[in-house]
C-alpha positions as CSV (number, residue, x, y, z in Angstrom):
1,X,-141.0,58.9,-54.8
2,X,-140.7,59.2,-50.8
3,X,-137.6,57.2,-50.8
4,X,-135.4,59.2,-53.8
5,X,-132.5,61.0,-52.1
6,X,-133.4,64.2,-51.1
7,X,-130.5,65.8,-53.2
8,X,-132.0,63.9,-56.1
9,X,-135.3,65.2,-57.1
10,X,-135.5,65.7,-60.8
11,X,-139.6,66.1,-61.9
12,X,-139.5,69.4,-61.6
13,X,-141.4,72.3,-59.4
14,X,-144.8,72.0,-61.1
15,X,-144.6,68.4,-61.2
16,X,-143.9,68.8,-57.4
17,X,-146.9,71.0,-56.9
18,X,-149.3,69.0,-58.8
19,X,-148.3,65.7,-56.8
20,X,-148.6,68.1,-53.3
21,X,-152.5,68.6,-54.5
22,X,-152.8,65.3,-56.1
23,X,-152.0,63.6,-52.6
24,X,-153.7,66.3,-50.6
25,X,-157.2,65.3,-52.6
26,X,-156.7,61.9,-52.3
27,X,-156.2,62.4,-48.4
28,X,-159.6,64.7,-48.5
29,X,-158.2,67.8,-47.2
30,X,-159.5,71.0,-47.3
31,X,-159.9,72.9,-50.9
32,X,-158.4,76.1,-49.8
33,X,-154.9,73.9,-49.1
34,X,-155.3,72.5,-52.7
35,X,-156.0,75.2,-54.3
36,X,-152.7,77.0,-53.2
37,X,-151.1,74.2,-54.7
38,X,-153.0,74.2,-57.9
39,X,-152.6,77.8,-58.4
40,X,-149.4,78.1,-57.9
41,X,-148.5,75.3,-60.4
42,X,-150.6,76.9,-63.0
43,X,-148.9,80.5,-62.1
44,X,-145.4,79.2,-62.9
45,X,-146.6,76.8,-65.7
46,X,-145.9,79.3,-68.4
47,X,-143.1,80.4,-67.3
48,X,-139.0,79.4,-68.7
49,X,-137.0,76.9,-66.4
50,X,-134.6,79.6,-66.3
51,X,-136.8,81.9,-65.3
52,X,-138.6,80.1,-61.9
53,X,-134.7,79.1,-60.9
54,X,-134.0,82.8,-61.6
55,X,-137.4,83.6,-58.8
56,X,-136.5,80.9,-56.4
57,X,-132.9,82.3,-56.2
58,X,-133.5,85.5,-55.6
59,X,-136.3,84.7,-53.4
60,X,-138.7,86.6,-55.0
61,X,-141.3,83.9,-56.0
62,X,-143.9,85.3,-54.4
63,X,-144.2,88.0,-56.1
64,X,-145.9,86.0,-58.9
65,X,-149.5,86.3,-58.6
66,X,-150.8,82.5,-57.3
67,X,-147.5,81.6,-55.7
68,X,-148.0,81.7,-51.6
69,X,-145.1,81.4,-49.2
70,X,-145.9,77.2,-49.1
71,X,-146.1,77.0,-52.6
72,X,-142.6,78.9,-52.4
73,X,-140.8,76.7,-50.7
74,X,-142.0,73.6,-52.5
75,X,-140.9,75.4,-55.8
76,X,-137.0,76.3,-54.3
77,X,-136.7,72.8,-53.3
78,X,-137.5,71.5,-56.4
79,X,-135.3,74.1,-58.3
80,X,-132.3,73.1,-56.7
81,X,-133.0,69.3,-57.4
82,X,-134.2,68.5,-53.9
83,X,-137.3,66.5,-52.7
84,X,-139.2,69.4,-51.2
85,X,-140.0,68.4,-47.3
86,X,-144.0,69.3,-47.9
87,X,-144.0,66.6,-50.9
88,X,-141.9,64.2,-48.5
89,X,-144.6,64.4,-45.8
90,X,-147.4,63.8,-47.9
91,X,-146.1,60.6,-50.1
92,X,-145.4,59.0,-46.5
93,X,-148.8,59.6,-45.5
94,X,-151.0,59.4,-48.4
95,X,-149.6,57.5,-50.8
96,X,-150.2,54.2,-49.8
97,X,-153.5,51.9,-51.4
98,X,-156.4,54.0,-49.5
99,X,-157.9,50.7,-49.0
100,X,-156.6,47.4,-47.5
101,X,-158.5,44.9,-49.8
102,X,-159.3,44.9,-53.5
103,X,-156.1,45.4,-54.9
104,X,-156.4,42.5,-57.7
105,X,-159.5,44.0,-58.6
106,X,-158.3,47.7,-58.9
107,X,-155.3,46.5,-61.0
108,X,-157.9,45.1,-63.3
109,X,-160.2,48.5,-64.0
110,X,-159.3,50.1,-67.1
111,X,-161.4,53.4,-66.8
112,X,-163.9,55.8,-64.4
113,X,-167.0,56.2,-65.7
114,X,-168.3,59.2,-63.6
115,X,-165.7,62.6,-63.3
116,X,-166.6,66.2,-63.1
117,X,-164.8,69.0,-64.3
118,X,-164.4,73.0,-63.4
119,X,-167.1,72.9,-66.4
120,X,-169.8,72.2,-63.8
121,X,-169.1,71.5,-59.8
122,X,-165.1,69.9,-60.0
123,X,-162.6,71.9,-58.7
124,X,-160.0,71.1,-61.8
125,X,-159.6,71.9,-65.8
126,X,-160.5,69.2,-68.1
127,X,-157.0,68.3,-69.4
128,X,-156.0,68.2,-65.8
129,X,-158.4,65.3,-65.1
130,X,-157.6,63.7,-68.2
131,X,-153.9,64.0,-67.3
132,X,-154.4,62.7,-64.1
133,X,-156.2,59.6,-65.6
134,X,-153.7,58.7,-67.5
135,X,-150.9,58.9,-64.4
136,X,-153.0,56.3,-62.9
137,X,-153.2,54.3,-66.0
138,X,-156.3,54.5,-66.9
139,X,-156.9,53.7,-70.9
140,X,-160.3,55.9,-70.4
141,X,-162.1,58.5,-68.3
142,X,-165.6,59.8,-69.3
143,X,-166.2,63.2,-68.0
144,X,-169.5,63.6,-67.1
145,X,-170.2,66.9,-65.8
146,X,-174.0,67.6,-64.6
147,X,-177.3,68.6,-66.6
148,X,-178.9,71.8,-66.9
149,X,-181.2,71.2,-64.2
150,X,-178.8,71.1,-60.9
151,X,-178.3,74.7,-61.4
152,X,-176.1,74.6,-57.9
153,X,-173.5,72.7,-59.7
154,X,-173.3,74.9,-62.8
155,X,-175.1,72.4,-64.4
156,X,-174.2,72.1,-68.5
157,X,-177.0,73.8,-71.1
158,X,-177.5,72.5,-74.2
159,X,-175.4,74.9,-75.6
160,X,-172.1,74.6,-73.2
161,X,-172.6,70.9,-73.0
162,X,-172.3,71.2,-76.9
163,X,-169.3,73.7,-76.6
164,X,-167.6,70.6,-74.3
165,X,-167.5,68.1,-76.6
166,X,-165.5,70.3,-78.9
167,X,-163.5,70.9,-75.9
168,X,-162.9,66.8,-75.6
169,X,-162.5,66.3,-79.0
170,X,-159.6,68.7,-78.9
171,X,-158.2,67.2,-75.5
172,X,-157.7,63.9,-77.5
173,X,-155.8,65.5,-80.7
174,X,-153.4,66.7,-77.8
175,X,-153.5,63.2,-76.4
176,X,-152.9,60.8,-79.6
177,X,-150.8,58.2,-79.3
178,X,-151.1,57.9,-75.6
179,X,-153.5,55.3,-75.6
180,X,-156.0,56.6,-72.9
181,X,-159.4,58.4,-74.6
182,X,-161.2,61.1,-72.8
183,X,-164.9,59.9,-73.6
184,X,-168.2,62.0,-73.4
185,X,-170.5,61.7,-71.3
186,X,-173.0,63.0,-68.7
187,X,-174.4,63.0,-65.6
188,X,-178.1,63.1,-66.1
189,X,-180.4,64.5,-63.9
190,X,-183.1,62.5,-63.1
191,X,-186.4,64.6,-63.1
192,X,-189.5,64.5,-61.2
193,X,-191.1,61.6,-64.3
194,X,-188.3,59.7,-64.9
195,X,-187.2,61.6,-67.7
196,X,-183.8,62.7,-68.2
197,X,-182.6,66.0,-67.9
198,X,-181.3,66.9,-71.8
199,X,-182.3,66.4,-75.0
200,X,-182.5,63.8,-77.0
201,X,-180.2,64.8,-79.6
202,X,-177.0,66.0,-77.4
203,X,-177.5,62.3,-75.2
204,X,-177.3,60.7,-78.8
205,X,-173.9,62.3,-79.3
206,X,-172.5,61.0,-76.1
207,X,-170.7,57.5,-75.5
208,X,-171.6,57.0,-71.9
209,X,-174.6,58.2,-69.8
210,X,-175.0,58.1,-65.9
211,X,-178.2,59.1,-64.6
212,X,-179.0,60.3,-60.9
213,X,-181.7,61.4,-58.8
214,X,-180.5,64.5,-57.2
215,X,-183.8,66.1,-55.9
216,X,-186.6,65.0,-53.5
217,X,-185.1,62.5,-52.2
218,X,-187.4,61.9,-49.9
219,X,-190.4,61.9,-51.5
220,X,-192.8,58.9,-51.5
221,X,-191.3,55.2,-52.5
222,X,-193.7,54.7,-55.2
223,X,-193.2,57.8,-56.8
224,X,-189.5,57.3,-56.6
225,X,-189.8,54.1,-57.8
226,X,-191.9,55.4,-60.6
227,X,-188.9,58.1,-61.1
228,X,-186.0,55.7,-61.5
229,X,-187.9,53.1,-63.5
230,X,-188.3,55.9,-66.2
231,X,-184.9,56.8,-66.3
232,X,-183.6,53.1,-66.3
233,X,-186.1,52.4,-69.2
234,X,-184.9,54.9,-71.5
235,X,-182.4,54.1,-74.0
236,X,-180.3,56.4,-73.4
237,X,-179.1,55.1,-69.6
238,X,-176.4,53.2,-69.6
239,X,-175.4,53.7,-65.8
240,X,-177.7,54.6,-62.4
241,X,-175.4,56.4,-60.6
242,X,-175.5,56.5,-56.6
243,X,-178.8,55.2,-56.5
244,X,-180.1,55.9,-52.9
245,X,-178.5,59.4,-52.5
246,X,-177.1,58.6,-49.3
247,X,-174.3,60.1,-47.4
248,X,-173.0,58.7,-44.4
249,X,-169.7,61.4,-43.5
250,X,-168.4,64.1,-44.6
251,X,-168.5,68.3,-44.5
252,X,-171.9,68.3,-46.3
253,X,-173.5,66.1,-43.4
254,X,-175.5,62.9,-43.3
255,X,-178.5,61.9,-45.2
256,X,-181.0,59.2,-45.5
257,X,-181.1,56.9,-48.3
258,X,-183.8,57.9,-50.5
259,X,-187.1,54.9,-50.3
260,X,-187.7,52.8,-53.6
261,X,-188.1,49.3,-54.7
262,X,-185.0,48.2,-55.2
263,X,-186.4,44.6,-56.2
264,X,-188.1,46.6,-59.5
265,X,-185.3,49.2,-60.0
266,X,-182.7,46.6,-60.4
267,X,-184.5,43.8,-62.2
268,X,-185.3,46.6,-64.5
269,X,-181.4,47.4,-65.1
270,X,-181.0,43.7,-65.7
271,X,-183.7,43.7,-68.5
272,X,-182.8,47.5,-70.1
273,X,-178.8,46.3,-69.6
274,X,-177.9,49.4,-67.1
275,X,-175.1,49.1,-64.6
276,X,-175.6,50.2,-60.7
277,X,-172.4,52.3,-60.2
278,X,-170.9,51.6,-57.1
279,X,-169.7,55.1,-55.8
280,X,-166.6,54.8,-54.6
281,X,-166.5,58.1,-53.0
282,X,-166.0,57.7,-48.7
283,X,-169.0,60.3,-47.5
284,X,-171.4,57.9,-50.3
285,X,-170.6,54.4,-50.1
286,X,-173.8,53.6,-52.6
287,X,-175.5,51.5,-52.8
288,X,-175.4,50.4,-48.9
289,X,-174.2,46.7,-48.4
290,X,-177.6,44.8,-48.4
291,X,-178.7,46.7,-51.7
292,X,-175.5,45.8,-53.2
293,X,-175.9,42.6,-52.1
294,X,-179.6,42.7,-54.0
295,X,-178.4,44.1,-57.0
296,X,-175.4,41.4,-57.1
297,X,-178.6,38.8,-56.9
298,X,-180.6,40.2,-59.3
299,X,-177.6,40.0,-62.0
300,X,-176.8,43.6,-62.7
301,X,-173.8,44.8,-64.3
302,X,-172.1,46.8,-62.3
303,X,-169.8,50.1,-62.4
304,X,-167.5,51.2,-60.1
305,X,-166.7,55.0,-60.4
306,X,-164.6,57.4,-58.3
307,X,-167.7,60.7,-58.8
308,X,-164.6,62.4,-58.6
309,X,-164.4,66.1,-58.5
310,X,-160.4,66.8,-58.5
311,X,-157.9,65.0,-59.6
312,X,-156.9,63.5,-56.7
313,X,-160.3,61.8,-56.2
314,X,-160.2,59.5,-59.3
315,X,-158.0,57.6,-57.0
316,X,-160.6,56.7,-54.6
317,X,-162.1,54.0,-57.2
318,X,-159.9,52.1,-54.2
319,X,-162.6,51.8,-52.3
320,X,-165.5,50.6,-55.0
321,X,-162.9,48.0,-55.6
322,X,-162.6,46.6,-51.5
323,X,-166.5,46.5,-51.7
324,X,-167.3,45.2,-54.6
325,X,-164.3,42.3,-53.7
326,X,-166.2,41.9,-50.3
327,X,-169.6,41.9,-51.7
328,X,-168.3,38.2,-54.5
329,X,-169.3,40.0,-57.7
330,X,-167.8,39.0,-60.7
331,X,-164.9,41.4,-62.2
332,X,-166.3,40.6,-66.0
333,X,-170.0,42.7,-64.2
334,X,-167.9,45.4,-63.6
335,X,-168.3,47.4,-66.6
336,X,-164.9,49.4,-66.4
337,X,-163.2,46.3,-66.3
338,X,-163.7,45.8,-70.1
339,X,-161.9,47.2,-72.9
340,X,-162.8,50.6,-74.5
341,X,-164.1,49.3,-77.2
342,X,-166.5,46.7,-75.4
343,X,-167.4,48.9,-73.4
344,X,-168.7,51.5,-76.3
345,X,-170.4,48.9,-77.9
346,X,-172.3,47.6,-75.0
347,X,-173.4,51.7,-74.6
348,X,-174.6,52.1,-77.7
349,X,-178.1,51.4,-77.8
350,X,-178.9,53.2,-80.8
């Protein structure tokens, strides 16, 4: 896209704005920037061709509610056909592989196994993360949005996590003959037992579960161990997601990695057939390099997922890709390297 002629740009002004935030989340900027973008796209979504060209000529654009002075100029660019300069900027710096090596290997994912929607903590409507998936070629996303339990990130009830899978079903009628499927999914709390944080009847109707330890993380090893070996046991778990808890950079600080035996925890995924996710996500980087070293060892299956939370995130699964190509596992234990259909089989445990 950075090389058309600038007199030559023909997607359009909310094709324009959605690749501006696209590239901006993939680049980790800050969400107010996005979100100018975002809303600005959404404001003029609705609206007639005629009608935007009709705004961007007389230069009244922003008087549409969601449309900034940035957002303005991006829009007249793209009205008249031209690459906007913003847009320009970005594909030059972001667009490139965010990681140097595992390219063979990201060529061969088919899916993400671990996205959040505006449902619960992301920053993005479900079709737009489904739409977003399918720009990057992926035949399936599962949207996992959190459990009831993490009531910071507006975890899912019962009842709304019910409501959601409506909400998917209807996302696919739009999507038919695409070839991508928005699957259902969660992530599971972990609690305090092992148990997992919904009931037993909604995890039934999902087609992939990813379970995480988001609290006390730094209680005592044996109890964590205790804690994940439950979870890992149940037969509902089909992925333990970010299992130390880390994080090693980013706006929301560093932590430890939370204390367990990894030893147990991962021959235990071996015998229960549950994949360690690899999170591909820069401030994570879980497990650290000796675990997944460990894990590789020990024979688990394997799952690398962006945990993204916008749509420009999903693209990170570049990064699970260079580790898990540095760390000699197999592509065929990387669970999102399978077909949809294998990889719904292998998830159903009923």
């Amino acid at each position: 896209m950075s090389e058309a002629p600038v007199s030559d740009y023909q997607a359009g002004p909310v094709a324009a704005l959605r690749r501006i935030a696209f590239l901006l989340e993939r680049g980790r900027a800050d969400t107010y920037k996005i979100k100018a973008f975002r809303s600005a796209a959404a404001a003029i979504l609705p609206l007639a061709d005629e009608e935007v060209a009709g705004h961007a000529a007389a230069g009244t654009l922003t008087s549409l509610a969601g449309v900034g002075a940035s957002s303005a100029a991006v829009i007249e660019a793209a009205a008249r056909g031209e690459l906007p300069a913003r847009l320009a900027a970005l594909e030059e710096t972001y667009a490139g592989p965010l990681a140097p090596g595992g390219r063979a290997l990201r060529a061969r994912i088919r899916g993400d196994l671990h996205s959040h929607s505006d449902w619960s903590d992301g920053g993005s409507p479900i079709e737009e993360m489904a739409m977003t998936a399918i720009e990057l070629g992926h035949d399936y996303l599962v949207l996992t949005d959190h459990s009831p339990r993490l009531t910071v990130a507006h975890g899912l009830s019962a009842e709304r996590l019910s409501r959601q899978l409506d909400v998917v079903d209807a996302v696919n009628g739009h999507l038919g003959g695409t070839g991508f499927t928005l699957l259902k999914g969660i992530e599971v709390d972990i609690l305090d037992d092992g148990g997992l944080d919904q009931t037993e009847e909604l995890l039934g109707r999902l087609d992939v579960r990813v379970a995480s330890v988001h609290s006390k993380l730094a209680m005592d090893p044996d109890a964590m161990t205790r804690r994940m070996l439950g979870a890992v046991r149940n037969p509902r778990t089909n992925v333990l997601g970010h299992c130390t808890g880390r994080l090693v950079t980013g706006n929301r600080g560093r932590r430890p990695s939370s204390r367990f035996d990894a030893a147990a925890v991962f021959a235990a995924c071996v015998a229960h057939d549950v994949a360690v996710e690899i999170n591909s996500r820069p401030e994570r980087r879980d497990p650290p390099t000796a675990l997944l070293a460990q894990a590789r060892e020990a024979g688990c299956l394997f799952s690398i997922d962006s945990d993204a939370h916008a749509p420009g995130q999903l693209d990170m699964l570049d990064y699970g890709c260079e580790r898990a190509e540095r760390a000699g596992i197999d592509p065929d234990r990387i669970i999102n390297t399978w077909p949809k259909d294998r990889l719904l089989a292998w998830a159903d445990k009923s």
